[in-house]
N, C-alpha and C positions, 0 to 999 in steps of 0.2 A: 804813306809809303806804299801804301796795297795798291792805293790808284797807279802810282809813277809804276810798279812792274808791273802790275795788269798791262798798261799803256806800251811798255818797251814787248814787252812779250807780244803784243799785238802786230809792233813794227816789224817785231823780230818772224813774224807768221807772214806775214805778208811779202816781204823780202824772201824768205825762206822758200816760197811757193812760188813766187816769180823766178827764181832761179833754178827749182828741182823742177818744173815744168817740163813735161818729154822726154823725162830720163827713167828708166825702167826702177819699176815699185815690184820688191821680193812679196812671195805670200809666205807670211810666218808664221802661219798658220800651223797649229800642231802641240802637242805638250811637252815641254822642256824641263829637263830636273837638272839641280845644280851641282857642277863641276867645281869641287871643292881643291883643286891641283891649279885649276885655272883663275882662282878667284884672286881679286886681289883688292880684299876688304877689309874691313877690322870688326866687324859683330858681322857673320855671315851666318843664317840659321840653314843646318846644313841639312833641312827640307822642305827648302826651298825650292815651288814649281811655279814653272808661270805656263796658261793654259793661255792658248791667244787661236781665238776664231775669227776667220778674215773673210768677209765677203765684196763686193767692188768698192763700195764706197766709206764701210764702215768697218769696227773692226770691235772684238773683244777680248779684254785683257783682263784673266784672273788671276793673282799673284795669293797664292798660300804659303802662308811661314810657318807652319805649326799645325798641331790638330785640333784647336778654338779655332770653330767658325766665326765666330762673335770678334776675336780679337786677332784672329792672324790671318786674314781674310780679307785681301782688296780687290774690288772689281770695277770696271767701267765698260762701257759700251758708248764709243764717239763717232764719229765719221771722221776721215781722213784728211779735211779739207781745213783745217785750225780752229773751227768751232769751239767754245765754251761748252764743256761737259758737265753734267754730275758725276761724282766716284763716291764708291765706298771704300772707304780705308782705314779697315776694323771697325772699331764703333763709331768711329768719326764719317763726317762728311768733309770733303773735299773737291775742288774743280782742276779740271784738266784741260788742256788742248793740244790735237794729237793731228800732226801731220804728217807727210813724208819729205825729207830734205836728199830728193834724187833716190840711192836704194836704201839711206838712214831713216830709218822711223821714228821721230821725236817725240815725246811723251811730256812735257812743259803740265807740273803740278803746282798747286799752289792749297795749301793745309794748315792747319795750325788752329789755335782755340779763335782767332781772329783771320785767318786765310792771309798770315806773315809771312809762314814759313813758304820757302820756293825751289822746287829739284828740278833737274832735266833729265832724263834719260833718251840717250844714245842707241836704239835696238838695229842688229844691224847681223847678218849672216856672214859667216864662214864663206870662202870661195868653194868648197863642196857641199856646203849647205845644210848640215850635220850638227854644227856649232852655233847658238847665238850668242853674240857678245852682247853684254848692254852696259854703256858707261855711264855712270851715275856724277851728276857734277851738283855739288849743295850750293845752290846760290845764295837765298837767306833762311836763313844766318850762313855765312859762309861756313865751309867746311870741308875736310880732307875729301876728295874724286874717288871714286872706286871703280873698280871693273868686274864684272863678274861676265863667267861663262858657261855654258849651259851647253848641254846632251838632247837632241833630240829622245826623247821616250820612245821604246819599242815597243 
């Protein structure tokens, strides 16, 4: 099963990039806390931040749920180009691959005690640029979509 999504995820990267190709990529660069009015989730920890540092080609995304470092604490550092990442995600290990789909930034995880479990997220700005949305879709095991929205930090 891990092979057949690894495989389609790979399609699905390479397609993705042939068609966002010379469309403007946002920098999202910046710390974001969560809009608990906008969210539209079912367990949302509602201190929730995502830290994301962007340089040309690569980019870094710290997701904090809580005040355990140990356990509510994800990070990765990819390039932008659909690479196989390492992530940390709490005490677990998990792989990532992070591209751009046009000005959508795709985050394609794959976790679990066997690297079964499979999310996508959606990250993607506000027309003022204020706001990030990120839509969270559970592939496997399937599972209810979320959305969440986020406050640039002052």
């Amino acid at each position: 099963m891990r092979i057949v999504v690894l495989s389609f995820a790979g399609v699905l990267l390479f397609g993705a990039e042939a068609l966002g190709a010379g469309q403007g990529e946002p920098n999202l660069s910046g710390t974001w806390k969560l809009d608990q009015a906008g969210a539209n989730a079912g367990q949302t920890d509602k201190d929730l931040v995502l830290v994301i540092e962007e340089k040309e080609e690569s980019i870094h995304i710290k997701e904090t749920r809580g005040p355990n470092p140990k356990d509510d604490v994800s990070s990765l550092t990819c390039d932008t180009m659909g690479d196989e990442c390492a992530m940390q995600d709490g005490r677990d290990k998990a792989k990532a691959f992070v591209y751009y789909d046009g000005p959508v930034l795709v985050v394609l995880k794959t976790h679990g005690r066997k690297g079964d479990a499979v999310e996508k997220r959606h990250l993607s700005l506000s027309a003022s640029g204020d706001s990030l949305v990120v839509e969270i879709n559970h592939i496997e095991p399937q599972g209810k979509d979320e959305k969440l929205v986020f406050s640039r930090a002052r």
